[in-house]
C-alpha positions in Angstrom: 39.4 -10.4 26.2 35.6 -9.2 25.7 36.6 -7.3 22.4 37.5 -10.8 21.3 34.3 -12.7 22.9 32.3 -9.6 20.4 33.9 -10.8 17.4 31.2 -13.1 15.2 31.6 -14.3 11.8 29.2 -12.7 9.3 27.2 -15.5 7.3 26.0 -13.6 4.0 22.8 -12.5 3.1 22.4 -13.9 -0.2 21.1 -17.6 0.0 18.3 -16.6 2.2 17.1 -13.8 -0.1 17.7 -17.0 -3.1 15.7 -18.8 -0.8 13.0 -17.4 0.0 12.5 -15.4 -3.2 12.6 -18.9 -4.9 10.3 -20.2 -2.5 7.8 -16.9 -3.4 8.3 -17.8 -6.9 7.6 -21.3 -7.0 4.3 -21.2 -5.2 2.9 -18.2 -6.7 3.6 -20.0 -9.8 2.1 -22.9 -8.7 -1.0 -21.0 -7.0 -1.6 -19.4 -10.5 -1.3 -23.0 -12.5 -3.4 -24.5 -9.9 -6.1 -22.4 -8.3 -6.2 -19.4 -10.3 -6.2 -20.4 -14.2 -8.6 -23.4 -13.2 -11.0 -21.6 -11.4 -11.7 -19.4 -14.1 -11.7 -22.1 -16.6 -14.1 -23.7 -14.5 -16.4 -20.7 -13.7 -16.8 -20.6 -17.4 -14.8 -17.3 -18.1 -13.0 -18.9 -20.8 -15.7 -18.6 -23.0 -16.5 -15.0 -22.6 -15.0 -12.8 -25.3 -12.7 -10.5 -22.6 -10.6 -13.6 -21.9 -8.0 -13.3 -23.7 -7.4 -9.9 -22.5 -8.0 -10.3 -18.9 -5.8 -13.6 -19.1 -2.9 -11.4 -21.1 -3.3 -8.6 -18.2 -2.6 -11.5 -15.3 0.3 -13.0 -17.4 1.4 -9.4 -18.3 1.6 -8.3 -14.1 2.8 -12.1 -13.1 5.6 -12.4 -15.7 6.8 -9.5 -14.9 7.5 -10.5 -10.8 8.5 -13.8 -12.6 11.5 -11.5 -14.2 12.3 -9.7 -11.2 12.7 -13.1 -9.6 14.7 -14.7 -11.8 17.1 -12.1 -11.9 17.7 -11.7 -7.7 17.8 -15.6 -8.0 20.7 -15.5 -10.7 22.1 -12.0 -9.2 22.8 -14.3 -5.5 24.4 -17.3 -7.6 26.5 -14.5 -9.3 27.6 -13.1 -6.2 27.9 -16.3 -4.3 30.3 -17.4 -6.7 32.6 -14.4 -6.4 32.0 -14.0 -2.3 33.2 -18.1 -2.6 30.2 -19.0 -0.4 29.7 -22.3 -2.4 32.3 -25.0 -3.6 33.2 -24.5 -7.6 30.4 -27.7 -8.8 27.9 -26.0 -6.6 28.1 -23.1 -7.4 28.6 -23.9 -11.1 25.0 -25.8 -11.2 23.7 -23.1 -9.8 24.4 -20.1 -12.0 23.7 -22.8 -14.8 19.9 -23.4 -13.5 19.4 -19.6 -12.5 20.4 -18.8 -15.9 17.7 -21.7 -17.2 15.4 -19.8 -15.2 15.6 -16.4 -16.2 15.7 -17.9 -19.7 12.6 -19.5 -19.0 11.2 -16.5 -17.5 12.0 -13.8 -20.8 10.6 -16.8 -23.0 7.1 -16.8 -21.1 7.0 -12.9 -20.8 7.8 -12.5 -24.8 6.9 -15.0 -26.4 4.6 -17.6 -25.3 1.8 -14.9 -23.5 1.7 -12.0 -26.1 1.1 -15.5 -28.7 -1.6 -17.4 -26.7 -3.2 -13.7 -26.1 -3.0 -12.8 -29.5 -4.4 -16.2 -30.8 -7.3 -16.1 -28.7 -7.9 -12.3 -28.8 -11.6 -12.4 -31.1 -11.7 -9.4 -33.4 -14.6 -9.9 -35.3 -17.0 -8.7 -33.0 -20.2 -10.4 -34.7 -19.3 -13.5 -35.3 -19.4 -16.2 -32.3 -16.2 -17.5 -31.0 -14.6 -20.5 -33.1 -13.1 -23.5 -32.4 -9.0 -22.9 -30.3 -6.8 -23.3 -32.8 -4.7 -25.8 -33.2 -1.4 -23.7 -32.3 -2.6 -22.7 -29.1 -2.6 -25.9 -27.9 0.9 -26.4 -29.1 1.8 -23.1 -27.2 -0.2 -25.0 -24.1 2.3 -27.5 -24.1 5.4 -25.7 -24.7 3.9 -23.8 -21.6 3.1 -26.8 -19.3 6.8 -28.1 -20.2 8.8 -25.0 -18.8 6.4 -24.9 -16.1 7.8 -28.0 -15.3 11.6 -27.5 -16.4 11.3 -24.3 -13.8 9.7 -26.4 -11.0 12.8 -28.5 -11.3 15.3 -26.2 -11.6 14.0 -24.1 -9.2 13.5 -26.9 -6.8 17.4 -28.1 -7.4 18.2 -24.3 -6.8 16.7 -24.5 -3.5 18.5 -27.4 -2.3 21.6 -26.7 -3.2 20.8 -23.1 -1.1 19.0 -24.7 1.5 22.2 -27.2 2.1 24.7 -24.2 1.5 22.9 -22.4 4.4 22.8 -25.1 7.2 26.2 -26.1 7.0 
């Protein structure tokens, strides 16, 4: 009788490592939009002519934990799919906005920083910074707009986790 009363039921590991490295993700992306990038723009570093390479080393060291997220976070819809953890529609939106997210996350890394650093990188030493050019704000808004995208996705992840844990 007690070799019965031992017995458990093993819930898998995987939606709490989506969870919380989701959770990780999203805030450190939304310390960096929100504290870090405006404090230096406010404390006036955005003007001095190392900015575009101390912004590309942040971006460069951040994207790359963005990547490593993205791909645990597609990795545990992957294998929650095959370990039938989640219902076929759940678990189908989620490997759909995990893959969203990891393309968001190779587009930033790739494209978008080594652009806005190379557009604002000043090589002429002697002459005084000019004017941003117009593509960078472009770039700005592609930025801002998978910022976005990823909040949602990621936020859509998390609920459908979240729900898939508690029941």
């Amino acid at each position: 009788m007690s070799a019965f009363s031992s017995l458990e039921v093993k819930r898998p590991v995987w939606p709490t490592v989506v969870i919380f490295t989701l959770a990780f993700w999203l805030s450190a992306s939304l310390m960096m939009d929100l504290v870090i990038m405006p404090g230096m723009y406010a404390s006036g570093m955005m003007t001095q002519a190392g900015f575009a390479t101390a912004g590309y080393m942040i971006f460069w060291v951040f994207n790359r934990i963005e990547l490593l997220c993205a791909a645990l976070v597609l990795t545990g819809a992957l294998v929650l799919d095959r370990t039938h953890f989640t219902t076929g529609n759940q678990s189908r939106n989620a490997i759909i906005l995990s893959s969203i997210l990891i393309t968001i996350a190779l587009v930033c890394t790739y494209f978008l920083s080594p652009e806005m650093s190379a557009l604002g990188l000043n090589l002429n030493l002697f002459e005084p910074v000019a004017e941003v050019p117009g593509k960078m704000n472009l770039l700005h808004e592609g930025y801002w707009a998978l910022e976005v995208l990823k909040l949602v996705a990621g936020g859509a992840i998390l609920s459908l986790w979240y729900q898939a844990n508690r029941n």
